[in-house]
TIBA-255746 format. One line per field, with one value per residue (C-alpha): residue in three letters; x negated, y, z negated. Coordinates in pm, 1 decimal. Layout:
# residues N
r <- (ALA|...)
east <- (X|...)
north <- (Y|...)
up <- (Z|...)
//
This chain:
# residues 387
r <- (UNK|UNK|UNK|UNK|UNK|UNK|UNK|UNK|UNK|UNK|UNK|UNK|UNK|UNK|UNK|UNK|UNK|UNK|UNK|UNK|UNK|UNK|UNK|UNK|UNK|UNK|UNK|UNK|UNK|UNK|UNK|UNK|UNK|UNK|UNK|UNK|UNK|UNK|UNK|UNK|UNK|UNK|UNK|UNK|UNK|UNK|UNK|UNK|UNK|UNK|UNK|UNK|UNK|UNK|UNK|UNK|UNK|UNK|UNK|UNK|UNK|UNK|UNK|UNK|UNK|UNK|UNK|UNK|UNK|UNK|UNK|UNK|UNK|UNK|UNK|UNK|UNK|UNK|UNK|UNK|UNK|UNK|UNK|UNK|UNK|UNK|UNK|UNK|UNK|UNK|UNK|UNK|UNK|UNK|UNK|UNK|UNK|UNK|UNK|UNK|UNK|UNK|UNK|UNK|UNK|UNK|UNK|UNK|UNK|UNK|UNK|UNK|UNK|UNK|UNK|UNK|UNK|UNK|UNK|UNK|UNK|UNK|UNK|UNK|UNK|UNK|UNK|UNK|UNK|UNK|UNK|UNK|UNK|UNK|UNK|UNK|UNK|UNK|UNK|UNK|UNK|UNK|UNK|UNK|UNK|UNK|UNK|UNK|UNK|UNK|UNK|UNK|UNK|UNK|UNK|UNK|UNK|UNK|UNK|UNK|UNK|UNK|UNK|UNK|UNK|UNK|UNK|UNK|UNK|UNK|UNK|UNK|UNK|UNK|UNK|UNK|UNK|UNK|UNK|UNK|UNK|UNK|UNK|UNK|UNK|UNK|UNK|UNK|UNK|UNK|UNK|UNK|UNK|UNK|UNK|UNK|UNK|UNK|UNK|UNK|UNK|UNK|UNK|UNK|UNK|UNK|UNK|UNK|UNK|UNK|UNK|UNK|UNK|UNK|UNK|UNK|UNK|UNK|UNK|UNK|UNK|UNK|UNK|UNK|UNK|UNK|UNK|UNK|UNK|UNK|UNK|UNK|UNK|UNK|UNK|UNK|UNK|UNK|UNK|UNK|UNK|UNK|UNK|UNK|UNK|UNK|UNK|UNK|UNK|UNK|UNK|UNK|UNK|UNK|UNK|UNK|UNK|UNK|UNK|UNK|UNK|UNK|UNK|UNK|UNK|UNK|UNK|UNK|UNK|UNK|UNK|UNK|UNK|UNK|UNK|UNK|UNK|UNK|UNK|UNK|UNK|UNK|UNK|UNK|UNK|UNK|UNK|UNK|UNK|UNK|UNK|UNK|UNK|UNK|UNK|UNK|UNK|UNK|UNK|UNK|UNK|UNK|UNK|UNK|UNK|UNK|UNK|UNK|UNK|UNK|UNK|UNK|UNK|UNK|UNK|UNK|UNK|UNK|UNK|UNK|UNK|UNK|UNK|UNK|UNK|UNK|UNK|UNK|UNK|UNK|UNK|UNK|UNK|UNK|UNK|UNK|UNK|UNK|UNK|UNK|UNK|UNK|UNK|UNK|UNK|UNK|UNK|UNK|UNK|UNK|UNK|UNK|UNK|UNK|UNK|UNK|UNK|UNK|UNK|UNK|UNK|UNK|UNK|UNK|UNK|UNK|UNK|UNK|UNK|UNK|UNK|UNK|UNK|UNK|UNK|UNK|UNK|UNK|UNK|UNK|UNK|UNK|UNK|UNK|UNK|UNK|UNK)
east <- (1458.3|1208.7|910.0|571.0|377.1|346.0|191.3|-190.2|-56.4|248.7|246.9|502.0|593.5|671.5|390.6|158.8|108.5|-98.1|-458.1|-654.1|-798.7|-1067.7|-1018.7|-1209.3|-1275.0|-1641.8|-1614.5|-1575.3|-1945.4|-2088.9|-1822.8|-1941.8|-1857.3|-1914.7|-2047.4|-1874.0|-1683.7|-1813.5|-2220.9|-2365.7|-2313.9|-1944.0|-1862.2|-2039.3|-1812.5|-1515.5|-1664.2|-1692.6|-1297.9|-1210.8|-1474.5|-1349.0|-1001.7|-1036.5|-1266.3|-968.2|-697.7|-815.8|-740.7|-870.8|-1123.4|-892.1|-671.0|-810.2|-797.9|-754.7|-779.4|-497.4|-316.9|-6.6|31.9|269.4|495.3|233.1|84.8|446.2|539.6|229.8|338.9|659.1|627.8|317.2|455.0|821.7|1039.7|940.7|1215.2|1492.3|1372.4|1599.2|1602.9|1582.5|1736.0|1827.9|1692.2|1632.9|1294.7|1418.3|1714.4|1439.6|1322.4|1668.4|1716.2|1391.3|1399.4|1784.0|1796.0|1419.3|1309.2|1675.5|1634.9|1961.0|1848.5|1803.8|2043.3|2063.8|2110.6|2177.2|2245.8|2348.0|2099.0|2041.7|2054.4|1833.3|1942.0|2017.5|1673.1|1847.9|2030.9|1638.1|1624.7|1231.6|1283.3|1309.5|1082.3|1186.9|1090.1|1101.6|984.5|852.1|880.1|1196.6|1051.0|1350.3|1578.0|1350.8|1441.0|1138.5|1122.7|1045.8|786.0|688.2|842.2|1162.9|885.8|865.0|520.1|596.1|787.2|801.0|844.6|614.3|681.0|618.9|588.6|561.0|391.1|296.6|412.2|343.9|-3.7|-260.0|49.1|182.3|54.3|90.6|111.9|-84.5|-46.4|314.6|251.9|157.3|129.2|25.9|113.7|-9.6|-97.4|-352.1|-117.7|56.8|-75.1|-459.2|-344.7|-532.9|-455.4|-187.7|-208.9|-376.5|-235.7|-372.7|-300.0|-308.5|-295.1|-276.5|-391.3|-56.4|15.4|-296.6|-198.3|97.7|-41.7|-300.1|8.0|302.7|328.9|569.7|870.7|807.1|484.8|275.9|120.0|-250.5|-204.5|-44.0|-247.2|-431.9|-537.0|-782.8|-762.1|-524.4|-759.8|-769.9|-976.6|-1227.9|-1407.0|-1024.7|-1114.1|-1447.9|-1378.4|-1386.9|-1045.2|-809.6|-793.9|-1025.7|-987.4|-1005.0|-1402.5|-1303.3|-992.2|-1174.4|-1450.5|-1174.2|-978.5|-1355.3|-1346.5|-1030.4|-1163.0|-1458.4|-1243.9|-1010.7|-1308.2|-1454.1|-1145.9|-1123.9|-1003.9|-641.6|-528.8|-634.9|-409.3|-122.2|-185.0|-173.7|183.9|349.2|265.5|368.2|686.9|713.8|681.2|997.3|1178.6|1139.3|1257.1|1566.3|1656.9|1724.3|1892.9|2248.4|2226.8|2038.3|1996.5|1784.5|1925.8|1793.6|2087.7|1881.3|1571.6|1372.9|1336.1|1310.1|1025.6|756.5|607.6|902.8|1136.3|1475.4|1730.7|2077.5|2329.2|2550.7|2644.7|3019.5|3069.3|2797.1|2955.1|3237.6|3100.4|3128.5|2807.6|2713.9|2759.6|2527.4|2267.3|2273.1|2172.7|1918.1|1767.2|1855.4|1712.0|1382.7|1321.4|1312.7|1104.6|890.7|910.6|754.0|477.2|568.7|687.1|649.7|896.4|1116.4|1464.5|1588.7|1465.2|1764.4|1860.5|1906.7|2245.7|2184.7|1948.3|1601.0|1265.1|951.8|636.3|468.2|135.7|-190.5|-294.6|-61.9|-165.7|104.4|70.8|147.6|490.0|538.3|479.3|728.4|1024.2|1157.2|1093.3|1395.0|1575.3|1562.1|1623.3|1940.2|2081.8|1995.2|2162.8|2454.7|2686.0|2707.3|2938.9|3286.9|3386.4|3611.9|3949.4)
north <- (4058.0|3853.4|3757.1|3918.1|3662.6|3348.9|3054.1|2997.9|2599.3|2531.0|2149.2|2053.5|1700.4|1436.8|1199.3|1210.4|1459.8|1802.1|1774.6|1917.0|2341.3|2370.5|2024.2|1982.7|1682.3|1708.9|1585.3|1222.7|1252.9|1025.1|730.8|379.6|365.0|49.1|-139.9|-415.1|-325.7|-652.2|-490.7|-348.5|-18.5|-90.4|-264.3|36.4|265.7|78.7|50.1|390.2|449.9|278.8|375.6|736.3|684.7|505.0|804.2|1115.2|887.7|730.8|410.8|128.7|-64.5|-344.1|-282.8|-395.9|-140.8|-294.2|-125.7|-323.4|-364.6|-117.5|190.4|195.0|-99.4|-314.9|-266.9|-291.8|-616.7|-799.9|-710.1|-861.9|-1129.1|-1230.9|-1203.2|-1247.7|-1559.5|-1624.8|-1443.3|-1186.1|-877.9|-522.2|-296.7|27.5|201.0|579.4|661.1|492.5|362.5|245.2|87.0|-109.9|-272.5|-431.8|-515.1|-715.1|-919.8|-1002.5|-1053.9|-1139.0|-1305.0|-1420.6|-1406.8|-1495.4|-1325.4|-1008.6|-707.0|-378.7|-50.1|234.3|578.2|841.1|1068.2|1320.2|1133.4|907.5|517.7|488.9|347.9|284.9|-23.2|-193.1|-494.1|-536.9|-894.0|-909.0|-776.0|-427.6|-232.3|107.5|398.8|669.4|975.1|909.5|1077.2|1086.7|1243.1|1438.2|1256.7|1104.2|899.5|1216.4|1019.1|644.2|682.5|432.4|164.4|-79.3|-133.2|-481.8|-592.8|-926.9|-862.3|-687.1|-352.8|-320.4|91.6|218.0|537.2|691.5|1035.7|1011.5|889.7|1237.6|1440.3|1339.1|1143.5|803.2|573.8|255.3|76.3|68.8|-16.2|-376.2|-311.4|14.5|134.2|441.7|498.8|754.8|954.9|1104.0|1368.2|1324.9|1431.2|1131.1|890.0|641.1|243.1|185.5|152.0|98.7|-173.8|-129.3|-447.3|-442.3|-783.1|-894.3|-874.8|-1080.2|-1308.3|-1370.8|-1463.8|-1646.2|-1889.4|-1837.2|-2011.8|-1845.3|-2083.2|-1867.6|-1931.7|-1630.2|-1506.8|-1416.7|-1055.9|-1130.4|-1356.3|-1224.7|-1538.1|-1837.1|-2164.7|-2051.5|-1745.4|-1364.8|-1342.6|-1096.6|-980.0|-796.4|-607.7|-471.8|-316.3|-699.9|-592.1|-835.7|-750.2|-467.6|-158.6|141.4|305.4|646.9|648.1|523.1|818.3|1060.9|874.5|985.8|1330.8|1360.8|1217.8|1420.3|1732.5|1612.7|1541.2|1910.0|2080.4|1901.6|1587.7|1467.0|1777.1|2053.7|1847.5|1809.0|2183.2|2232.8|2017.8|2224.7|2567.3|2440.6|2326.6|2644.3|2864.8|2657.6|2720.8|3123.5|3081.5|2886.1|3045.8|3368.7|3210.7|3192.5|2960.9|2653.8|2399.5|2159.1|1792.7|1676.2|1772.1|1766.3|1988.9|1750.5|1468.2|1725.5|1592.3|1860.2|1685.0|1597.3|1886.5|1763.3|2075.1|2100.6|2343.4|2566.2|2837.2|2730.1|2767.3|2527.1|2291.5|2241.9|2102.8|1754.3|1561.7|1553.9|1903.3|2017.9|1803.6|1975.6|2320.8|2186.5|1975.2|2341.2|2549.6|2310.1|2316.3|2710.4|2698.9|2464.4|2694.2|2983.6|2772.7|2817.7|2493.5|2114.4|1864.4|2016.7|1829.6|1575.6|1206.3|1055.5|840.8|1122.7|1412.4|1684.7|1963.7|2048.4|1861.9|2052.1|1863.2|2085.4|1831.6|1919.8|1976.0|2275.0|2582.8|2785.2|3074.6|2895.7|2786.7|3168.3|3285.1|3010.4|3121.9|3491.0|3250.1|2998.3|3272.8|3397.7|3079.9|2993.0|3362.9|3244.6|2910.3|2994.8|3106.8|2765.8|2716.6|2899.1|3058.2|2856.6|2935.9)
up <- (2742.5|2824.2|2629.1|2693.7|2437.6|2553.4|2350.7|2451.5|2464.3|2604.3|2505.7|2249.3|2382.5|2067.9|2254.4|2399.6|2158.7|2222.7|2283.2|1947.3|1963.2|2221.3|2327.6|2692.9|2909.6|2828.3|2480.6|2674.9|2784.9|2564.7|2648.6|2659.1|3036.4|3249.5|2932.1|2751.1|2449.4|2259.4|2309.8|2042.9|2077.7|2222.9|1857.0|1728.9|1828.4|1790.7|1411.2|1395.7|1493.9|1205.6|920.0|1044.0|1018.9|655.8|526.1|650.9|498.0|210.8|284.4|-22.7|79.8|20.9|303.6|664.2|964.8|1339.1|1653.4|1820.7|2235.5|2318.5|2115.4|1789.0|1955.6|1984.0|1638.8|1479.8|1720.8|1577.5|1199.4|1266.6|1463.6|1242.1|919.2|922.7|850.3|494.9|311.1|410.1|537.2|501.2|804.9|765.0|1041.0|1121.9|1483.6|1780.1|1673.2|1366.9|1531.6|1808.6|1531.0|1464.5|1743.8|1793.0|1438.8|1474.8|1886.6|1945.0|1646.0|1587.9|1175.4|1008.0|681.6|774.4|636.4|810.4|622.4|866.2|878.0|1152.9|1354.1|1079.5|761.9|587.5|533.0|164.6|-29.0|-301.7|-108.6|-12.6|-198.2|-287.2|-322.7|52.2|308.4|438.4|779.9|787.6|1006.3|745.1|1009.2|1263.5|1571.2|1752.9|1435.2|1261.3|898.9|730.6|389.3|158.3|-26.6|-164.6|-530.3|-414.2|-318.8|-597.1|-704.4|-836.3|-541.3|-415.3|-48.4|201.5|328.2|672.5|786.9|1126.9|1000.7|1414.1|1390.2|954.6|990.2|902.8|883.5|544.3|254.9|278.3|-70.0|33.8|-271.1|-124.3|213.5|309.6|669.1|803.1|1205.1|1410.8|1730.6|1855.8|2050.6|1826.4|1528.8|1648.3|2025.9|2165.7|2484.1|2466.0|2445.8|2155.3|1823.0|1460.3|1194.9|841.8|624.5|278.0|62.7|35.9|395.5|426.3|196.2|425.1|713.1|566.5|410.1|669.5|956.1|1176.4|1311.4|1709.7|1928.7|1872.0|2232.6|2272.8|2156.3|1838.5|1667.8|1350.0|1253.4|1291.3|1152.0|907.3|792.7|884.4|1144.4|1002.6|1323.9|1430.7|1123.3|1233.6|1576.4|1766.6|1908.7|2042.7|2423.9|2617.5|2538.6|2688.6|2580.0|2725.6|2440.4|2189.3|2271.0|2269.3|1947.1|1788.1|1918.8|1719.8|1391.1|1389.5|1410.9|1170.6|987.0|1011.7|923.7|578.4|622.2|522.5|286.2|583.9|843.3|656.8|580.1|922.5|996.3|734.6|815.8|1154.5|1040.1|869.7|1164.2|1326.5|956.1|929.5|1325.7|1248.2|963.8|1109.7|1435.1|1428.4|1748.9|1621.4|1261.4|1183.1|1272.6|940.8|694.2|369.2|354.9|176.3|481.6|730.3|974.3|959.2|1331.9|1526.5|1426.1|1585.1|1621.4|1683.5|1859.7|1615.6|1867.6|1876.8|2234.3|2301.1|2007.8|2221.6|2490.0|2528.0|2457.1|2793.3|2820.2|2506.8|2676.1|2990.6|2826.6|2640.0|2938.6|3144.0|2869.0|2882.6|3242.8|3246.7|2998.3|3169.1|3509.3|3296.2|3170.0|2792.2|2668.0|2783.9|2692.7|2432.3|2487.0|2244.7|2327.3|2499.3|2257.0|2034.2|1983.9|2194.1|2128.5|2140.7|1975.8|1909.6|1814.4|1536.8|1460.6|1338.0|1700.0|1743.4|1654.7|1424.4|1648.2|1933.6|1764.6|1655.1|1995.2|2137.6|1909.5|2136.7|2434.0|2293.1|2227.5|2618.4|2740.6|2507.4|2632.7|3003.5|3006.6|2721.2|2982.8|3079.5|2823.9|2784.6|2515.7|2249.9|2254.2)
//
């Protein structure tokens, strides 16, 4: 039967990510609107972004925080195209995030040292093959797989290489080692629920080192360029951002810190992300229909929770086929106003993906659960019965 319940939030999308509790457009008021971002006040609040985000995640005052052009990509583009070419690097690879990556240091960047260790959609790459003598690039949370690094203990603290992290849907979700990460990535869009295009950059001091020593054999465009004269350029560091940004994000990136902030900082999120991922686990467990995509418990995603068919009718479907009753069973679910965006990215096996971040409320996820139930009995007839 159908659901009575319905979740007070129906947005589950893997990014733009929900918008945090009692989020309204009035919390924008104070924006620095029609005023340059280099004033006073403009630097001030770009300042503020950052001194924020390093109090919530603990970041040493050794590592510099930038407010950087183009979401995630953009932050992660400027780590590699900025500090690259000096050794081998080791790509880690086992989503489609992971594998853009590859495809940008060995077809963009054309490196001939670099060494790919992959795994399927559902497995983690094997650490144990990173050589730390190289550089290595890694997503920690695979957004589009639902397999995340389970912590930092395979790092090696006396490594020689950098490692270079694209941390978006990790960043105030899970505890990040920074000792162990030279360069940092985020964007806001993603566990804090804010607007898109902007990403953050983490440096450690032996990513600064780096650039500070390596010229890159490429031309570096505008965007890129960390560096002046052969030294950091400092002023990135304090909120004296590359190109204009957007001061109606930034006042809503703030909104976000400041609740994260008033919750309890980094242990209260992460708090939240796993009782979220929780909610989805009691769900699953007693569902005959559906599995996690991540095969070992331990690197299951507790953001981007990737799920797979198990019904076996539905299993043997071709590919195409399982797609088309996920993409069916989101759209009705999207026609009832219950859930937003809950089919697998398309680079992904077929099945659903449910964003469980610290802007989601657990209830909302418990409330969801009889609705994917109804929606898998609506659309299951798709699918014949095995013989």
């Amino acid at each position: 039967m159908q659901p009575h319940n319905r979740p007070r939030n129906p947005c589950f999308s893997s990014g733009p990510c929900a918008k945090r509790p009692g989020w309204d457009v009035a919390v924008l008021r104070d924006a620095l609107l029609g005023r340059s971002h280099r004033s006073t006040p403009g630097r001030a609040k770009l300042k503020e972004v950052i001194d924020r985000t390093r109090a919530i995640l603990a970041i040493p005052e050794s590592h510099r925080i930038a407010i950087v052009p183009a979401s995630d990509t953009g932050a992660v583009e400027i780590a590699l195209w900025s500090l690259l070419g000096a050794r081998g690097v080791d790509l880690l690879a086992w989503e489609s995030f992971g594998l853009g990556w590859v495809n940008d240091v060995a077809r963009q960047l054309k490196l001939a040292d670099a060494r790919v260790i992959e795994a399927p959609y559902g497995v983690l790459a094997d650490l144990a093959k990173v050589d730390f003598s190289r550089d290595v690039v890694f997503t920690w949370n695979g957004t589009t797989s639902g397999v995340r690094v389970p912590n930092g203990d395979w790092i090696k603290p006396d490594r020689a290489g950098l490692t270079i992290c694209d941390a978006t849907s990790a960043a105030f979700a899970m505890a990040l080692p920074w000792d162990r990460l030279d360069v940092t990535t985020w964007s806001w869009q993603k566990v804090m629920g804010g607007e898109a295009a902007h990403g953050m950059l983490v440096l450690g001091p032996r990513a600064v080192e780096r650039l500070e020593s390596h010229v890159p054999a490429w031309p570096l465009p505008k965007i890129f360029r960390l560096t002046n004269g052969g030294k950091l350029n400092e002023g990135i560091f304090r909120g004296e951002t590359i190109n204009t940004p957007s001061m109606l994000c930034v006042e809503d990136a703030l909104d976000g810190l400041r609740w994260g902030q008033s919750l309890g900082g980094l242990p209260a999120l992460i708090a939240r992300c796993d009782g979220n991922f929780a909610a989805i686990a009691e769900w699953v467990g007693r569902t005959p229909w559906i599995d996690f995509l991540a095969r070992d418990p331990a690197t299951r995603s507790t953001t981007s929770i990737c799920l797979k068919f198990t019904d076996p009718a539905i299993m043997a479907l071709p590919a195409e086929g399982q797609r088309a009753v996920a993409k069916a069973m989101a759209a009705r679910l999207e026609d009832m106003n219950v859930a937003y965006d809950i089919d697998a990215h398309r680079d992904s096996p077929p099945g659903l993906r449910i964003w469980a971040g610290a802007t989601v409320e657990r209830a909302d996820l418990e409330a969801l659960a009889p609705w994917l139930d109804w929606a898998f009995a609506q659309v299951r007839s798709l699918a014949p019965e095995p013989a």
